[in-house]
N, CA, C and O of each residue as an XYZ file, in Angstrom:
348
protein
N      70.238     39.235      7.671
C      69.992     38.902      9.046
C      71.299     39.102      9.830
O      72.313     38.617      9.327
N      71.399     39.730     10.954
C      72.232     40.078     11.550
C      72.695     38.691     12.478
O      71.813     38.044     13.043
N      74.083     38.305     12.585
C      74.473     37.185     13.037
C      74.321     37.228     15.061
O      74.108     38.373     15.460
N      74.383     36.513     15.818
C      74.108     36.135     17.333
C      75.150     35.359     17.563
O      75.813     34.891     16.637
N      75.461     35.092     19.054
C      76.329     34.620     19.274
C      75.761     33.919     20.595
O      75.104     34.558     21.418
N      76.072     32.503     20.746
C      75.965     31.639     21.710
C      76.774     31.733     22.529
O      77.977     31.850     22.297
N      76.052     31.686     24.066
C      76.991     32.130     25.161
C      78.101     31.218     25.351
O      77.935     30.064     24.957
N      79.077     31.500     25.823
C      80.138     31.037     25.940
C      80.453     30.201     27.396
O      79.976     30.696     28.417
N      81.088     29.194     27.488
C      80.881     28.153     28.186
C      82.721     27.394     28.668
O      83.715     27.192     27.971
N      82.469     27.192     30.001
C      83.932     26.728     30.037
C      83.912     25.515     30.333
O      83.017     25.062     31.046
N      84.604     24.983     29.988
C      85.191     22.832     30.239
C      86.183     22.752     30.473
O      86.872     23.750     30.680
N      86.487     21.948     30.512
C      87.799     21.499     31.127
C      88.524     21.242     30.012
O      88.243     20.768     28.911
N      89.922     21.818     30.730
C      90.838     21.650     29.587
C      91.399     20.889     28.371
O      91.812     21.024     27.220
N      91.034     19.588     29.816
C      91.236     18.073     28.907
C      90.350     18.016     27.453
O      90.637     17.691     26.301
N      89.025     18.545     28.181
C      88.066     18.250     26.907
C      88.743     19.367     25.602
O      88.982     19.175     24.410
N      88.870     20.374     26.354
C      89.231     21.305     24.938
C      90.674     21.036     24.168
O      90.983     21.375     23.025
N      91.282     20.482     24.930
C      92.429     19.634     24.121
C      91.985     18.658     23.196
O      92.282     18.774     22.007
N      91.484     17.957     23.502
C      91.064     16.518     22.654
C      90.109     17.278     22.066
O      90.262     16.742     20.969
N      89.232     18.091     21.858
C      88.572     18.425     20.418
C      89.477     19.582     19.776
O      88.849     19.744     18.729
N      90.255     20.248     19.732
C      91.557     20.735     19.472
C      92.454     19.721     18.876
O      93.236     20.045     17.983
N      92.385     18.558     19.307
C      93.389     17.732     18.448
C      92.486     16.642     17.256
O      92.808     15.696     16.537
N      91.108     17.464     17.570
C      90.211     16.127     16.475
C      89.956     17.250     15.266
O      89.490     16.775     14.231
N      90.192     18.581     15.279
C      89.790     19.293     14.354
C      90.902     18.945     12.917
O      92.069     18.561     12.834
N      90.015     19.250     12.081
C      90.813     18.710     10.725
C      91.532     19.950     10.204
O      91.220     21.010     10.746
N      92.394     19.979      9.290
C      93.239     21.071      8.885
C      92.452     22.464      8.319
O      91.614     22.237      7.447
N      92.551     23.266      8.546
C      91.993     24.556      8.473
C      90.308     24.960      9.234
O      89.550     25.928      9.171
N      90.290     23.523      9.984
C      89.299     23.890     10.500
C      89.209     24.566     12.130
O      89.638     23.798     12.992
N      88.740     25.804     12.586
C      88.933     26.355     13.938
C      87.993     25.463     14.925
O      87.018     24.767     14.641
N      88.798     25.796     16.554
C      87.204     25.276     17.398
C      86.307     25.919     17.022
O      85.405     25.151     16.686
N      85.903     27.423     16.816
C      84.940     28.040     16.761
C      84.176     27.363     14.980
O      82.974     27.554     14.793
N      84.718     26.893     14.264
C      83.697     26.272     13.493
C      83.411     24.625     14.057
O      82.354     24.009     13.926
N      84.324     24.268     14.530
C      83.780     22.867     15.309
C      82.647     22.301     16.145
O      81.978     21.271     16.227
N      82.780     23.608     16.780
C      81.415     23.756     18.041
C      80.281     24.541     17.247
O      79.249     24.075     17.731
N      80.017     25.215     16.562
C      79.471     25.112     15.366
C      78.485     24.174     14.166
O      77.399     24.261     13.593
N      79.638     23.286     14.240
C      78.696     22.357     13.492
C      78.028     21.140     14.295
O      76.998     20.483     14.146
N      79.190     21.139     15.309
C      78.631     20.524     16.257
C      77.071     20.302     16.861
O      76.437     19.247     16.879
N      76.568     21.892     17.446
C      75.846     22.627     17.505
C      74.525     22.019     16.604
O      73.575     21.352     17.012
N      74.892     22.608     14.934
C      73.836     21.928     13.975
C      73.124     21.082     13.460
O      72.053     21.037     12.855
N      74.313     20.051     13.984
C      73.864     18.610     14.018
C      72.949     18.087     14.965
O      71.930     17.456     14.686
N      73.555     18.517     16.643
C      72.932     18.291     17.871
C      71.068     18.527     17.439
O      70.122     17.743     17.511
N      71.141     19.605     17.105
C      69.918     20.251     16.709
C      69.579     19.494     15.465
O      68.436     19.063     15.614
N      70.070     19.137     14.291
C      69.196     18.279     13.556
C      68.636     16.895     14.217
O      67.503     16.433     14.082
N      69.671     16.380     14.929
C      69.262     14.820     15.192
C      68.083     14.844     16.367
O      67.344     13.882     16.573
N      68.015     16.350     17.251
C      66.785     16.233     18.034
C      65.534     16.347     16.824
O      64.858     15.331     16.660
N      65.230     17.532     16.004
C      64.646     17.570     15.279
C      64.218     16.621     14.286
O      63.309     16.887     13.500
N      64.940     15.342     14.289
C      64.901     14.472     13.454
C      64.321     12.883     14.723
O      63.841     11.820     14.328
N      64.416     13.018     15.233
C      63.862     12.604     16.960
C      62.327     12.905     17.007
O      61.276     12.280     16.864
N      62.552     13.606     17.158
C      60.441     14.618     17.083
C      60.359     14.381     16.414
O      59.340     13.694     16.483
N      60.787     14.348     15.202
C      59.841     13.842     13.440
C      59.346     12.363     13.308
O      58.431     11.947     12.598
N      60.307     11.542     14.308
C      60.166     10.144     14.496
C      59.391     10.169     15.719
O      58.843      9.072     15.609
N      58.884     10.738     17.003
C      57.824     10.392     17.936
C      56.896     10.842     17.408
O      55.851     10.306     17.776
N      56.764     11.728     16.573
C      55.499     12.085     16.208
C      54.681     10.862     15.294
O      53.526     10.444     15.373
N      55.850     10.487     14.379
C      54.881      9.821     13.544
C      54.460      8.666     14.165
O      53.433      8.093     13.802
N      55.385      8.138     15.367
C      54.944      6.414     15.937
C      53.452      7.018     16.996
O      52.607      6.225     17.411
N      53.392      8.683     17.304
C      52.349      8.654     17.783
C      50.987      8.886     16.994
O      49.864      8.618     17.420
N      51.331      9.475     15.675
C      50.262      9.582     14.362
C      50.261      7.798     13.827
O      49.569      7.597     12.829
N      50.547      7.302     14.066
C      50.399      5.632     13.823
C      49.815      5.162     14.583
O      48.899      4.405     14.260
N      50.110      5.421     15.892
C      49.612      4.825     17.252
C      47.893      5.411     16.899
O      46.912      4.741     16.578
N      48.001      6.637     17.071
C      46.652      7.070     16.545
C      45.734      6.297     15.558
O      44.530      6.073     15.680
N      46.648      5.907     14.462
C      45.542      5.629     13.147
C      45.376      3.951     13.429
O      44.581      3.160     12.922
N      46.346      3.752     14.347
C      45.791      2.199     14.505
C      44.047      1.668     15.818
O      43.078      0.913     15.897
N      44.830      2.858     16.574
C      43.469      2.477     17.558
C      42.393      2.932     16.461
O      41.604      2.085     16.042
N      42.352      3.977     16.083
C      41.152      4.494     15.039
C      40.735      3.465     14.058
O      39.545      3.261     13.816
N      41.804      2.745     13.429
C      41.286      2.114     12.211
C      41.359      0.457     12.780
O      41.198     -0.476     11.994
N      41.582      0.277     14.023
C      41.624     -1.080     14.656
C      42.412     -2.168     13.927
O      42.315     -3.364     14.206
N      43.394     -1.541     12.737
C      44.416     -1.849     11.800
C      45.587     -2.480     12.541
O      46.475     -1.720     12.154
N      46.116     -3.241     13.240
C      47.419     -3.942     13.782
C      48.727     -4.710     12.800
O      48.537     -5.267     11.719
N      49.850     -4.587     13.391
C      50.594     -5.817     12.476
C      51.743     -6.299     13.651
O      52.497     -5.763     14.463
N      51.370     -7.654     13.198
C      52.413     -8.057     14.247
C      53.860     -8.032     13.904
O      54.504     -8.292     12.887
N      54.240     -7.496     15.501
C      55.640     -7.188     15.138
C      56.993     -8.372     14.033
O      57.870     -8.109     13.210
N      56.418     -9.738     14.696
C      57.424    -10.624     14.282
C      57.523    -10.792     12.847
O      58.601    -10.977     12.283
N      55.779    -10.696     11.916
C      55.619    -10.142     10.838
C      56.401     -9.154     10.349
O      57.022     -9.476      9.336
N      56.541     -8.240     10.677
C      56.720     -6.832     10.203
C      58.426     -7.148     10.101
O      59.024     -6.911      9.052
N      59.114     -7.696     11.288
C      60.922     -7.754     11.296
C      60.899     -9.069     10.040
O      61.744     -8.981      9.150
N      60.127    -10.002     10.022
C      60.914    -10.989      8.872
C      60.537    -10.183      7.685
O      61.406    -10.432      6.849
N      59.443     -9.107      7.044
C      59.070     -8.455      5.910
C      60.450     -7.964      5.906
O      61.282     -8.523      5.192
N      60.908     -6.495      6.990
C      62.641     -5.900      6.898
C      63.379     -7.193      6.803
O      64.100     -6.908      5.847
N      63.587     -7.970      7.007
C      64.588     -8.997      7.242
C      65.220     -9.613      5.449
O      66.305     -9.826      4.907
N      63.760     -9.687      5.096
C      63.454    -10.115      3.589
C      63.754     -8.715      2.756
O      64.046     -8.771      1.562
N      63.682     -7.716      3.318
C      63.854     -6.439      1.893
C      65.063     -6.180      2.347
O      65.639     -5.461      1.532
N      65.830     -6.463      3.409
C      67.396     -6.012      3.139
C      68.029     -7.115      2.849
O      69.187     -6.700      2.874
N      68.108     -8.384      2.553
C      68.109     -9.401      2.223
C      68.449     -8.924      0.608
O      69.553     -8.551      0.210
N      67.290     -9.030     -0.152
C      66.663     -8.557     -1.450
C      67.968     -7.442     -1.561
O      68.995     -7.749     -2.167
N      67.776     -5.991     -0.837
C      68.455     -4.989     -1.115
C      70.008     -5.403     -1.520
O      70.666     -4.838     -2.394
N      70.609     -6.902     -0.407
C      72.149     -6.597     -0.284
C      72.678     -7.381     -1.434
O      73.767     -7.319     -2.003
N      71.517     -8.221     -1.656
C      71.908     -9.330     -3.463
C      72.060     -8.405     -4.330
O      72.943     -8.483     -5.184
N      70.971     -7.074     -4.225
C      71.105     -6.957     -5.648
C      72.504     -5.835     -6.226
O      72.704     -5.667     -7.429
């Protein structure tokens, strides 16, 4: 696959200083903004994976007239990280 290139974009100096001084040793801006980039794009993608399912829930609850109450549901988490941090 032949590689592309994302258009190029100007900021202000300040900003390109301070991520210039956050890059770690051998690493360039051009791989910074980069991964940058990949992440931005996983955590939306990982965003949509999470509205979807509270709306495929939302769905199966009106359908199956299935509810849980919330205050239920936080002392159940409350109790399994509880459990989780003993053991």
């Amino acid at each position: 696959m032949k590689t592309a290139t994302i258009p190029s974009f100007r900021v202000d100096p300040e900003l390109r200083q301070t991520a210039e001084n956050m890059l770690h040793k051998g690493e360039t801006l051009s791989g910074f903004v980069e991964q940058s980039l990949r992440a931005n794009i996983k955590r939306r993608q990982l965003h949509d994976e999470f509205i979807a399912r509270g709306l495929a829930s939302r769905d199966e609850a009106l359908k199956s007239g299935k509810y849980f109450d919330a205050d239920n549901v936080l002392c159940d988490l409350k109790d399994m990280l509880s459990d989780a941090v003993v053991k």
